[in-house]
C-alpha positions, 0 to 999 in steps of 0.5 A: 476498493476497500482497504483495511488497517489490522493492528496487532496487540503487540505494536512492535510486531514485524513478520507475517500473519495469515500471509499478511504482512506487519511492520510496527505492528500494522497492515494493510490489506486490499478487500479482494486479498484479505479472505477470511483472514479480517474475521481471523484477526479480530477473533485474536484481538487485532484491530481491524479498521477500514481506512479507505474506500476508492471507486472502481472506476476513477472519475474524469477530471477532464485534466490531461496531466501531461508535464507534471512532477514526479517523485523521481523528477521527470514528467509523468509519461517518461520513465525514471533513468537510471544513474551511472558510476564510474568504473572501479580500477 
């Protein structure tokens, strides 16, 4: 799948376009998502580069992946817990 970066003329724009989505200016867009909406934006002057390209289907790497590191500290197959507080009085 493709993916595309718009930039728009004003780099401090933050809201929405189209249905697509700007912070600082800047959005991503999926191939399959952006529609008509890559030829609206370079007719006003965005900027509209493609910014990566990922296969369809993802290539066996013969790894098995187990007990890796994630973001949030477990292992890849167990889900994230949540933390409790203490109870307010």
């Amino acid at each position: 799948m493709r993916f595309y970066k718009i930039t728009a003329p004003d780099k401090g724009y933050n809201g929405s376009v189209g249905g697509v989505g700007f912070h600082k200016g800047v959005a991503r867009v999926a191939e399959d998502e952006a529609g008509s909406t890559l030829a609206y934006f370079a007719r006003k002057g965005y900027t509209v580069e493609v910014v990566e390209e990922t296969p369809a289907v993802p290539a066996e790497t013969g790894e098995t992946g187990g007990g890796e590191q994630t973001e949030t500290g477990g292992d890849d197959k167990t889900p994230p817990t949540k933390t409790s507080r203490p109870a307010r009085n």
